[in-house]
N, C-alpha and C positions, 0 to 999 in steps of 0.2 A: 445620490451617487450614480454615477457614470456604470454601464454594465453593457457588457457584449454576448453575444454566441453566435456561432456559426462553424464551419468549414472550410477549411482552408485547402487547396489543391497544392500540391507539391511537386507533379509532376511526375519524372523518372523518379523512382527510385533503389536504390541498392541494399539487399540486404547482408549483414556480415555472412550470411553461409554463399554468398557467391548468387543468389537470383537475383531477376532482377522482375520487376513490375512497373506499366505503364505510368501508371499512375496514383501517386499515393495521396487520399484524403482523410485531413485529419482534424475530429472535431476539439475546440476548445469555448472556453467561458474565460470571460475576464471581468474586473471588477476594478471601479477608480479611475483614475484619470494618470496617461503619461506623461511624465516631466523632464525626462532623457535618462533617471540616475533610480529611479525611485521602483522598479519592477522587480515582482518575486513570484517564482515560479514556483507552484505547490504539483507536488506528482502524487500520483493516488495510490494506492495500496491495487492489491490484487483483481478483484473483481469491481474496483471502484469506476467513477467517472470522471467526467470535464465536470460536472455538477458540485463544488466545495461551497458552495454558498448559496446556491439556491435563487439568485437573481437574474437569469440569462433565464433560455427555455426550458421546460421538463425534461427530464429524461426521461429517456422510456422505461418503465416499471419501478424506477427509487421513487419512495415513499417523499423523500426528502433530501435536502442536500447534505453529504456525506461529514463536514467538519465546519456545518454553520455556527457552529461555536466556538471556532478560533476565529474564522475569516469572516470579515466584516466589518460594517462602520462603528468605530470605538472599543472595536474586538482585538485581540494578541497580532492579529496580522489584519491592522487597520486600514480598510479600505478608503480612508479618507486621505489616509497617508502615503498608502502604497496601490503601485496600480499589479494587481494579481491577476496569474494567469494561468488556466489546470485546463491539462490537456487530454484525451483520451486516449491511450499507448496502440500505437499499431499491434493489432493480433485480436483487441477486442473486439465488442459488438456494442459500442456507443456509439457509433457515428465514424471514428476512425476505419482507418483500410482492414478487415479483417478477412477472419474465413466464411464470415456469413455473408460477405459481401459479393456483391456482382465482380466475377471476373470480364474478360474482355469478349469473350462468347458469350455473356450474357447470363451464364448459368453462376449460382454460386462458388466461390473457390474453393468451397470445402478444403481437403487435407492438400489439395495441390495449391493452398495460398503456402509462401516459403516458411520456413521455419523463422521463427524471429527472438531477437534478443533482448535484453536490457540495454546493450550498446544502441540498439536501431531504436527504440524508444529516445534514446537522447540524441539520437540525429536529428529524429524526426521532428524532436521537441527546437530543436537549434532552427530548423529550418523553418517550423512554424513560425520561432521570433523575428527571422529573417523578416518573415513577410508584413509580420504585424508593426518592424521597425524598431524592435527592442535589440540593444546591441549587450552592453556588459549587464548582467543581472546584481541587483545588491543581496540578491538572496534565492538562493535556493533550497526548499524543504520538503522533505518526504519523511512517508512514517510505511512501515515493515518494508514490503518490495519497489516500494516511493521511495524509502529511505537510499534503498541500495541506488534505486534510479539516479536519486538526489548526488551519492557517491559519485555513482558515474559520471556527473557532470567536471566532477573537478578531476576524474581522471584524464577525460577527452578533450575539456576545456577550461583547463585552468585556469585562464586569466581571463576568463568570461563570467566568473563569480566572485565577490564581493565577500559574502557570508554562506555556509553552508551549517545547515539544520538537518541532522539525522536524526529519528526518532524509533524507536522499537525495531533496530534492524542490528543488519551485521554485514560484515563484508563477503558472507558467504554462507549457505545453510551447513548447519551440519548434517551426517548420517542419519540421524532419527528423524528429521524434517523431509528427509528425501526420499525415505523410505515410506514415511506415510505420503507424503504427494506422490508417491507410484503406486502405491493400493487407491488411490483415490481415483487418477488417471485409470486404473486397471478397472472401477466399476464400472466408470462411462464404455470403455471400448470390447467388454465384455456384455455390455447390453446387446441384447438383439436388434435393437431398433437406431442403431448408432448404425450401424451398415457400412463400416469402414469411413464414413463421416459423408456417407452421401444420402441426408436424410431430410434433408429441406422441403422439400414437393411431396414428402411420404405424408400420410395423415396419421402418423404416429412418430413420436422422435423419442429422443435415450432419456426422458426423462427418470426412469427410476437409476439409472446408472448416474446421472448427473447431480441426483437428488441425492445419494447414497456421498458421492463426492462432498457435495458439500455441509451433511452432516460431521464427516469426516474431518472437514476444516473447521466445524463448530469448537468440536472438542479441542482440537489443537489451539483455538484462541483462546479459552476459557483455561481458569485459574482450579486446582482440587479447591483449594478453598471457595472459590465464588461457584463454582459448582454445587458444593456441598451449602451456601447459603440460601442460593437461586432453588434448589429442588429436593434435596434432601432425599432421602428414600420414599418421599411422598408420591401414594396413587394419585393422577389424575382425576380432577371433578368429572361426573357423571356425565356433565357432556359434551366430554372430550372425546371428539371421534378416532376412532381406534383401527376404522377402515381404510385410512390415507394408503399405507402402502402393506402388502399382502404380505401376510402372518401364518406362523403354523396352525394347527388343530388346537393342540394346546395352550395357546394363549389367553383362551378366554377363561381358562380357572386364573389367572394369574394377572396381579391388577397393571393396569396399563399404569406407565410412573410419568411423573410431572415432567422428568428430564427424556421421557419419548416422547410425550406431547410437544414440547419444544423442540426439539430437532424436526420431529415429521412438521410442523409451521412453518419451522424458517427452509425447510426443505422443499415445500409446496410454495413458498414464495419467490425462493429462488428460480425454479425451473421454470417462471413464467416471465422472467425478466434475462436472465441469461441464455449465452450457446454453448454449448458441450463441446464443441470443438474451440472454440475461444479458450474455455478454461484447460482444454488440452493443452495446449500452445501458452497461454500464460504462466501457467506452472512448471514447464519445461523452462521457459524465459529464465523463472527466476529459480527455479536449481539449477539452473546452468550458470549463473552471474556467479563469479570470481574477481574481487577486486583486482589480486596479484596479478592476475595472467597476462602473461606479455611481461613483466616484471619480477625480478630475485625478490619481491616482497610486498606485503600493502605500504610500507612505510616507500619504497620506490614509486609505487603507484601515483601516490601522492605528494610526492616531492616538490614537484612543481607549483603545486598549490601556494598563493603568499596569502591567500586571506583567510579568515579564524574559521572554526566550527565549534558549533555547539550538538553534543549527543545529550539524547534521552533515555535511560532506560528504566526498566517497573520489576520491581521485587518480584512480582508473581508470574512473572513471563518466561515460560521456561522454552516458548518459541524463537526468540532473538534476548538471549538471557543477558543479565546487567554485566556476568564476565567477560562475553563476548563484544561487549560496546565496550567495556575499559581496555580489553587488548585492541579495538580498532581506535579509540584514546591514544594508547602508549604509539602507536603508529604514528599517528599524528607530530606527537611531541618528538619524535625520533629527529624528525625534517625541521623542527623549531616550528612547527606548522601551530599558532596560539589556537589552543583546544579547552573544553570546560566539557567535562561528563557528569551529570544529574544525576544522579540515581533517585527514583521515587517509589516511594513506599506505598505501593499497593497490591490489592488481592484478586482484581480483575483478569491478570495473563494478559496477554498479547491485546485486546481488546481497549486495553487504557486507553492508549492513547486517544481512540475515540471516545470513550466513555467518561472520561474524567478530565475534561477542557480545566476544570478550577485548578489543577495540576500542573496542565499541558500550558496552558497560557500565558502566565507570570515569567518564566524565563524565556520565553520563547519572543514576547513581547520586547522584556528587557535585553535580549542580545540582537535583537533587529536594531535595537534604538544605541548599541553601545559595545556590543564583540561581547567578548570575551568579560570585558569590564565593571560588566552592567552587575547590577545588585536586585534583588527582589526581597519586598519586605516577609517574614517570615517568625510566627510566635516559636521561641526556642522550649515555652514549656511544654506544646504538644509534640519535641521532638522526638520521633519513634527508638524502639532500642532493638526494632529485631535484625538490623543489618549490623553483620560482624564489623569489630573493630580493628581488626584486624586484614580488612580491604585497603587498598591502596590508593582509594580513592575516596573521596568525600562520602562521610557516611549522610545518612537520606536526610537534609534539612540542615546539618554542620554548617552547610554555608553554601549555596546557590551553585555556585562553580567551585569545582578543582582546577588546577590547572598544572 
């Protein structure tokens, strides 16, 4: 299989708050070979990369490539089939233009790189296609703030997509999502060693503030139930170190629990691969993404759209919940826009859709090969009974697609 990586330079470019910037570089990976008709562009979640597959170069600090279980040769998004291409969104710290990057003095952009959006991510993604010579895409897919990305394409460029695949998202956070991404935002910027975001050349940076953030997202991805299977009120094994990040007096009568050992890991792994001001700026990105805006509705939003979507959502996600995808569903259908809403039945939260590809893959597969249309084989006697029958939409396993 055919596979790329690099940078691509873009040039000027413009961001929706009105800056503007020399030059904007933006890293991608791609995977398979072009055939003029056959390209799908996968947008990454939050802190994700250009890395979805894992055949181009490393990224720096992922363990691994973030959904090499969808994407790949003989996989749901078959690289033998399709030529794939995951880019990394302006504002992060994979390669694309961010805040960690050299401004044109030479020094980092820190907090004076511009504010950026979910709109400017799908410029930047158009412009990248520009270069690499991919014109209309047969598919576009994102999963949480990929998904909304994914959105955004059919609002800016409607008749530049084929098929659209939203996964674990919605056309907008609500209040509870917004309000923990501003305590999360509030640990970084309340760190001493964040220094207003000019901390690059310090020999200390915000890591307990960024670490605190991203514990913070843990929970919000995790399901009470997969919580409660994963950790239980279980102490930690003995040598579980309990020193990662500084504790009261009092802690040590009281036992360190399996679910702090887990957060201070993924806490301590994160701050060695991320930038604190990136996740500042990304997070704002995506509480600021509103489908409607500029538009009396999501169903306007999307009007223009003529090609299908397929949505994903998971029982136990209470971060982009399965209601919130059947009212951006009924949106769809409002426009005759052909729509199919999945509901799947799991315990995982926000987190499925990486965690449970055996799920994710089967429709995902079958509506790249088919719309709306397609079918996936499915035993009806393990079909689950805890999603009400009284939804409007296909209970979990009924039948692949609603429409």
């Amino acid at each position: 299989m055919k596979s790329d990586s690099g940078t691509v330079e873009l040039g000027a470019f413009d961001f929706e708050c009105g800056a503007e910037i020399p030059n904007m570089e933006v890293a991608y990976e791609s995977y398979g070979e072009f055939d003029g008709d056959n390209a799908v562009l996968v947008c990454h979640a939050l802190t994700g990369s250009q890395n979805v597959a894992g055949y181009g170069t490393d990224t720096a600090g992922q363990a691994r490539a973030w959904w090499n279980d969808i994407v790949g040769p003989g996989k749901a998004i078959d690289t033998n089939d399709y030529y794939v291409v995951c880019a990394n969104v302006p504002g992060s710290c994979y390669g694309t233009t961010g805040p960690a990057s050299d401004a044109p003095n030479g020094d980092p952009y820190g907090t004076e790189f511009p504010p950026v959006t979910v709109g400017d991510w799908t410029r930047a993604q158009r412009r990248l296609l520009d270069e690499l010579g991919v014109g209309r895409l047969h598919a576009v897919v994102g999963g949480s703030v990929g998904g909304m990305n994914a959105l955004d394409w059919v609002r800016q460029y409607p008749d530049d997509v084929r098929y659209l695949v939203g996964i674990a998202t919605a056309p907008r956070l609500d209040p509870q999502c917004l309000a923990l991404d501003a305590i999360a935002r509030r640990a970084i910027t309340t760190d001493p060693d964040w220094n207003g975001g000019d901390y690059y050349d310090a020999d200390e940076k915000p890591t307990d503030g960024l670490a605190l953030a991203r514990q913070l997202g843990h929970v919000m991805y995790l399901s009470k139930a997969s919580m409660e299977r994963k950790f239980g009120r279980r102490a930690a094994g003995r040598d579980a170190r309990r020193d990662s990040f500084p504790s009261d007096p009092a802690a040590a009568f009281f036992p360190y629990r399996d679910v702090e050992s887990y957060l201070d890991y993924q806490a301590e792994k994160f701050v060695d691969r991320f930038d604190a001001n990136s996740y500042l700026y990304l997070t704002r990105a995506m509480d600021d993404y509103d489908l409607s805006e500029g538009y009396e509705s999501d169903a306007d939003a999307v009007a223009a759209f003529e090609g299908e979507t397929l949505l994903l959502s998971f029982t136990g996600d209470w971060h982009f919940t399965t209601e919130q995808a059947e009212t951006l569903a009924a949106s769809f259908r409002e426009r005759s826009v052909p729509v199919a809403h999945h509901a799947i039945e799991s315990d995982h939260g926000h987190d499925a859709f990486l965690v449970e590809p055996e799920k994710v893959g089967p429709p995902v597969r079958d509506f790249l090969e088919s719309g709306v249309e397609g079918r996936a084989v499915h035993d009806t006697e393990d079909e689950p009974e805890s999603v009400p029958d009284d939804r409007d939409f296909a209970p979990v396993h009924s039948s692949l697609f609603s429409r």
